[in-house]
N, C-alpha and C positions, 0 to 999 in steps of 0.2 A: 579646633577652629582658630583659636589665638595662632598659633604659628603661622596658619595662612594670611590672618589679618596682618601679621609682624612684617610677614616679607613682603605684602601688598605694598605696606608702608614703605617701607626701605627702600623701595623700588620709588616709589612714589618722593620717596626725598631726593634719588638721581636725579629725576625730571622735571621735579617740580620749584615752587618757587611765589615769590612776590611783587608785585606793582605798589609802592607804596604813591601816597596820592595826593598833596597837601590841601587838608580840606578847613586853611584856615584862609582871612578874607583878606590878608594884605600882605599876600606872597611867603608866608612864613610865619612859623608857631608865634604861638603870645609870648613864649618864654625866650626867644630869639636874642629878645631886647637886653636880658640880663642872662642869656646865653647860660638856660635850662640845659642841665645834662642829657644827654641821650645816646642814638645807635650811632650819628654822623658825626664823630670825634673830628675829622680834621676842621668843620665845619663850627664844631663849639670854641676849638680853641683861637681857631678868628673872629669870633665873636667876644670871646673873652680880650684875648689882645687889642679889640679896638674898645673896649670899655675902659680899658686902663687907661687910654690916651685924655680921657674927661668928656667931650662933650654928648652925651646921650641922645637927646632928642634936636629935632628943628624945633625955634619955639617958634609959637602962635599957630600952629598947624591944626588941623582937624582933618578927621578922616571919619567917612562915613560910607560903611559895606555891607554887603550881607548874603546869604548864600538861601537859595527855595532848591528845596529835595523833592519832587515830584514823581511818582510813580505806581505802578498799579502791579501786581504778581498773583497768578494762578498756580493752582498743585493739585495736581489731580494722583492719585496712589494707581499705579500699578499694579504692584502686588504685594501682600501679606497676607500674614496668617489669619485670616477670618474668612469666612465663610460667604464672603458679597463675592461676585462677578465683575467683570470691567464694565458693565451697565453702571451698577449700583454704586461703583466706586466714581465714575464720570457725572451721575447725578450728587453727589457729594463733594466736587469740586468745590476746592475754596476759592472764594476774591479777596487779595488784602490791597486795598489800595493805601498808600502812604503820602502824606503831603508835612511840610514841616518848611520853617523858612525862622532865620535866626538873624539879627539886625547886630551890628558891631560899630559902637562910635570911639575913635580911639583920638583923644583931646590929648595935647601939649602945650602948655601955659606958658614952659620957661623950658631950658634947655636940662632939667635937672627935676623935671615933672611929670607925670604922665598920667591921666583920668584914662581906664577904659570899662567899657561894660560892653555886654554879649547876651540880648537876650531875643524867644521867640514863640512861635507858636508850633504846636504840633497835632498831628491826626495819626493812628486814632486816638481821638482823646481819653486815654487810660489813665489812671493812676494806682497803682496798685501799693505803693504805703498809703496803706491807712489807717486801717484798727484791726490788731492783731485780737485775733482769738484761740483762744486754747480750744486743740480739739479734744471732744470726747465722742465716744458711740453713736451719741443721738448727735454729734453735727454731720455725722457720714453721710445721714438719711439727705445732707441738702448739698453735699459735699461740690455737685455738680454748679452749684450759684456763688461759690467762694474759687478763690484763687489759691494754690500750693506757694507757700514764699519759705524764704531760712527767716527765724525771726532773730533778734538783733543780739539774742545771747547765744547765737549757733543752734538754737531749737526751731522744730518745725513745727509750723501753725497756717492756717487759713486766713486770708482777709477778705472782707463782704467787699464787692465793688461799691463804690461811693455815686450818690445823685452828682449828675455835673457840676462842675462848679468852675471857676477861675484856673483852681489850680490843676484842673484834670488837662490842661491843653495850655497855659501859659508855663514858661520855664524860663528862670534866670541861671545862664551859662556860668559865666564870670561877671564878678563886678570887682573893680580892683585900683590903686593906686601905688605909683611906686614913684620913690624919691631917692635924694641921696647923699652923702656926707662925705664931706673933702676927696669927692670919687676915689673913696677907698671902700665905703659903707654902701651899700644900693638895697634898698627895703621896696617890700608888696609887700599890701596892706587887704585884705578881702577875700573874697571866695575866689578863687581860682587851683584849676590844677596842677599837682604838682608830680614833677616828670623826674623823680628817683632813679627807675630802673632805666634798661637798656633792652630788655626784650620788647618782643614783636608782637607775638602770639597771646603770651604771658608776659607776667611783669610782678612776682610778688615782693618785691621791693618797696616799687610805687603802689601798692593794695594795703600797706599798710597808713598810709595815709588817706590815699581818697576814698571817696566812698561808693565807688564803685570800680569796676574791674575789665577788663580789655573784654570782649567782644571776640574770641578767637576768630569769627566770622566777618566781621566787618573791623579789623584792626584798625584800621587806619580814622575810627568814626573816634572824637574825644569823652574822654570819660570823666565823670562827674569830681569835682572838686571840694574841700571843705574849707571853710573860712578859715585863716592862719595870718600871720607875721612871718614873713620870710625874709633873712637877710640874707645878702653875700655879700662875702668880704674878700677882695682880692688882695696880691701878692706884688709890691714891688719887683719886678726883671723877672717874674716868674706868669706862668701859666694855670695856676695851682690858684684853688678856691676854698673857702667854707661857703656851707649851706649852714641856717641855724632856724628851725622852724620854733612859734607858739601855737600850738593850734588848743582856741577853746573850747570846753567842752560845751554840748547842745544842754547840757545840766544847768548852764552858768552859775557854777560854783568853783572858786577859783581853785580847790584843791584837785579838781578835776581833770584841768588843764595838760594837755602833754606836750613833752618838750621833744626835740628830734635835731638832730645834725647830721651832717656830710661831708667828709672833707674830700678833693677830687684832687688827685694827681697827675701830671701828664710827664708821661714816661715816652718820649720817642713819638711815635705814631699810636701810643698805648694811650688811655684813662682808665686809672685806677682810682678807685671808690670808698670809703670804710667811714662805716655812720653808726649810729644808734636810735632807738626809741625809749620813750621813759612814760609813762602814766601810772597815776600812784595807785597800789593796788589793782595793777592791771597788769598783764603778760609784757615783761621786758624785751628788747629784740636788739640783735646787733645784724650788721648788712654790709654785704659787702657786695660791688656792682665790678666790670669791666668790658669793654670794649675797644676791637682796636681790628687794624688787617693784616691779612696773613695773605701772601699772594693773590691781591684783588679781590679776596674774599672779607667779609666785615665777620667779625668775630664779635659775638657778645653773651655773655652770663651775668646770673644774679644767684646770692648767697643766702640767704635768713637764717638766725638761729633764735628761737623763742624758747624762752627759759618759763614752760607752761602756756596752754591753750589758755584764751579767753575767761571760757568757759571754767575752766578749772579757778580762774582767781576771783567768778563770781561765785563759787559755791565753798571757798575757803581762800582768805587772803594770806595766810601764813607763806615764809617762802619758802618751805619744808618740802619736800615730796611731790613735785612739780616734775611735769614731764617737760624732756629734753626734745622738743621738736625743730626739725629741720627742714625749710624748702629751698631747691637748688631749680637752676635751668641753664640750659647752655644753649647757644643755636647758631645761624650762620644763614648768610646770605649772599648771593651773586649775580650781576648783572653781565649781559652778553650785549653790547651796544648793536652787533648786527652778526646776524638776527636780533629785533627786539623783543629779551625772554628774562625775568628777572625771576628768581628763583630763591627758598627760602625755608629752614627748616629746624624746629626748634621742640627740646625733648623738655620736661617739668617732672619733675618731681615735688609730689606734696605731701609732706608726713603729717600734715595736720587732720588728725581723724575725728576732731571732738565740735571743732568750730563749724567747719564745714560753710562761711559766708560769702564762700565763692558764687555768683550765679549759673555757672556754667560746670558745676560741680570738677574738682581737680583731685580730690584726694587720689593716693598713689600715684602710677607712673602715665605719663602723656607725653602723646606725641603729635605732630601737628606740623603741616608742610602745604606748601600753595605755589602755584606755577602762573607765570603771567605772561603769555603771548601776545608783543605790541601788536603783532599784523603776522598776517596771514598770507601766506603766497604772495607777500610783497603788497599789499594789501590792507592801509592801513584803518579802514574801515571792517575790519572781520578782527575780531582781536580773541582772544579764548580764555580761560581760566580752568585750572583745576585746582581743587582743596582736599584737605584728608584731614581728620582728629579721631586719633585713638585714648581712651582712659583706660588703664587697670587699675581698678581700686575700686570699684561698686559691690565687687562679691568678697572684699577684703573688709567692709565696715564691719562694726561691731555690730554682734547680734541685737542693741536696743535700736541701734539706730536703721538696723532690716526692717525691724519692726514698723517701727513709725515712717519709713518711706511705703510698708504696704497697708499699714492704716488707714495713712491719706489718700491710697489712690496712685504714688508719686516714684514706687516701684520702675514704672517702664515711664514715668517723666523724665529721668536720668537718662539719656544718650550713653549709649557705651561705646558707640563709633559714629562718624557721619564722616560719608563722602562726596563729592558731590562736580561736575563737569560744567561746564556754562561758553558755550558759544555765543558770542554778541555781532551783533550786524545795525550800523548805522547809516542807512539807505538815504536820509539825510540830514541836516542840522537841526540839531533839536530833539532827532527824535531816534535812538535806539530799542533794542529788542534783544532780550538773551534767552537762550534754551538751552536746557540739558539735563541727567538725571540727578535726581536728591535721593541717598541711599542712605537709610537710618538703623543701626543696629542699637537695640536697646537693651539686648543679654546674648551671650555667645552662645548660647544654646538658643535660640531662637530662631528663624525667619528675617531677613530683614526687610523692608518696608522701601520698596521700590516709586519713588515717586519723579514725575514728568512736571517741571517750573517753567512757567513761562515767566518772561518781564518785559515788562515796556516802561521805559522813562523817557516821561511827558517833557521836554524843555528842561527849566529848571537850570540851575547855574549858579556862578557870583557875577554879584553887583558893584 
């Protein structure tokens, strides 16, 4: 069956592709300002070049945005391996409605200042860090009222959902400050994300700072941030930067603290990337990024080499006998102005077997590709989508950690493919509606789990 899955894909990387979406509130990333690396190379290095000229911001300015995500989604299963009928599976329908709205004040004092914060509310109001518990035998018996998480040293454990509180539905994005010095020097100061790599899909460049991970699903949604010092330092008659990160530790003990750099190149129409990580007594990392085009197509990869998992330098700090691990990705992307079809497709590899703190599990090989139809028969109210994500690597883990994925329960929680169609029709302002099927494989020897999604999103927009 892999074979057939292989070439589904392959096929699906021909046709397929990406809409990237800017879902930040004032026309353009937070990193813009101090022109954060990324996939749009010709775009950073104009950004770069107007920062060398000195003056950053307007002063006295304020800005005040904010974006409300509004929508509701049904799933009803199709078909799978179990024994229910399309009755039984149509009275099992789920609702998930989502509502979520984030407020962004972004203050300029002086032309060489800038105050911003990012923060909001969210439904449903989940919170799943909370108190990790070790499982044994007797937690299986309740296994059903606790939640499957990776816990923080790459092992897996359960956590109880928590009584409401503040924090189950309030969430601070970013809070940050950033200044600067004889505009050579430019500093952020706070939580904020930080934007290392150059993939789409994946990113394990930038995973090794933030503390969370792309969303192969929803790529374009931002992902969580960690408090840090970030400088950059630009280059006289050059286009060429450091990055210099502090980031400290949630320990607050200074020996804790990790340090990280980046130095960026721009070769041609190219950017080229080579940084390191450093935490004492923690897995070393060297990275290397690039991006650039190749006949209208955007070119981009990221490198990692981890001199030992995580996990390994909590159960022994010596630097002895450490595994040589590797994560690599390359991908590619294309736009077709007319027709409007953007298209996108991007392979990972993750040799990391021990840590495994990806949410979206990557160990071994992935593949991953998305297609985005502006309009439809001319039509720009009918627009389409399709996605694909393959993993090989679930039947490659090690037999302890088989183990404890079917302890938990957490066996067929691992995806091993998801496909998935979506036709959208916006009949008027405000209000769309998408259909199409959600196709989940969760072992190649299996069945896979045919599901019919509807969506409607209510309004919602920026402010």
């Amino acid at each position: 069956m892999k074979k057939y899955i292989s070439i589904f894909l392959v096929s699906l990387f021909a046709i397929t592709g990406f809409a990237q979406t800017d879902d930040d509130l004032f026309g353009g990333s937070d990193d813009d300002f101090f022109a954060d690396d990324g996939i749009e190379v010709v775009e950073n290095v104009t950004a770069k070049s107007e920062l060398s000229k000195g003056s950053l911001f307007e002063a006295g300015s304020i800005k005040i945005g904010g974006r409300i995500d509004a929508s509701i989604a049904t799933s009803t299963v199709l078909s799978a391996d179990d024994d229910k009928d399309f009755g039984e599976h149509l009275k099992d329908t789920s609702l998930n409605p989502t509502l979520s709205s984030f407020l962004s004040v972004d203050a300029r004092p002086t032309e060489i200042l800038r105050l911003y914060t990012k923060f909001g509310f969210g439904y449903p109001y989940v919170d799943k860090a909370t108190a990790y518990l070790n499982a044994t035998s007797s937690d299986l018996d309740d296994i059903a009222k606790k939640i499957p998480v990776l816990a923080a040293d790459g092992s897996f454990a359960l956590v109880t959902p928590v009584t409401l509180s503040v924090s189950n539905y309030f969430k601070v994005k970013e809070v940050f400050t950033d200044f600067s010095v004889a505009d050579r020097a430019f500093f952020r100061f706070g939580l904020h994300t930080v934007t290392w790599g150059t993939g789409y899909f994946f990113s394990p460049v930038s995973d090794i700072i933030n503390a969370s991970s792309i969303n192969p699903e929803d790529a374009d949604a931002q992902v969580d941030g960690v408090l840090n010092l970030r400088t950059q330092v630009t280059f006289p008659d050059s286009q060429n930067c450091l990055w210099a990160y502090v980031i400290p530790s949630s320990s607050l003990k200074a020996i804790d603290t990790a340090f990280a750099a980046k130095y960026d190149l721009v070769l041609g129409g190219w950017e080229i990337g080579l940084g390191g990580y450093y935490k004492y007594q923690n897995s070393p990392k060297v990275v290397l990024t690039a991006s650039g085009s190749l006949k209208k197509c955007t070119i981009f990869g990221e490198l990692v080499y981890r001199y030992g998992a995580d996990s390994e330098w909590l159960e022994n700090t010596d630097w002895d006998d450490k595994k040589n691990i590797i994560q690599a990705t390359a991908g590619v992307s294309y736009m077709f102005k007319d027709p409007q079809i953007m298209i996108a497709g991007q392979y990972y590899y993750d040799g990391n077997d021990r840590d495994m703190k990806h949410e979206y599990f990557t160990y071994g090989h992935n593949l991953a590709a998305m297609v985005n139809f502006g309009k439809i028969l001319g039509n720009t109210d009918l627009t389409a989508t399709l996605f694909g994500m393959v993993n090989f690597g679930k039947e490659d883990l090690p037999d302890m950690y088989k183990a404890m994925l079917d302890q938990l329960g957490m066996g067929s929680f691992v995806n091993t493919a998801t496909f998935s169609g979506t036709i959208n029709y916006t009949p008027f302002k405000n209000f769309a509606i998408g259909f199409g099927p959600y196709i989940t494989l969760y072992a190649w020897d299996e069945k896979p789990v045919v599901a019919a999604k509807l969506t409607a999103t209510l309004g919602g927009g920026k402010f």
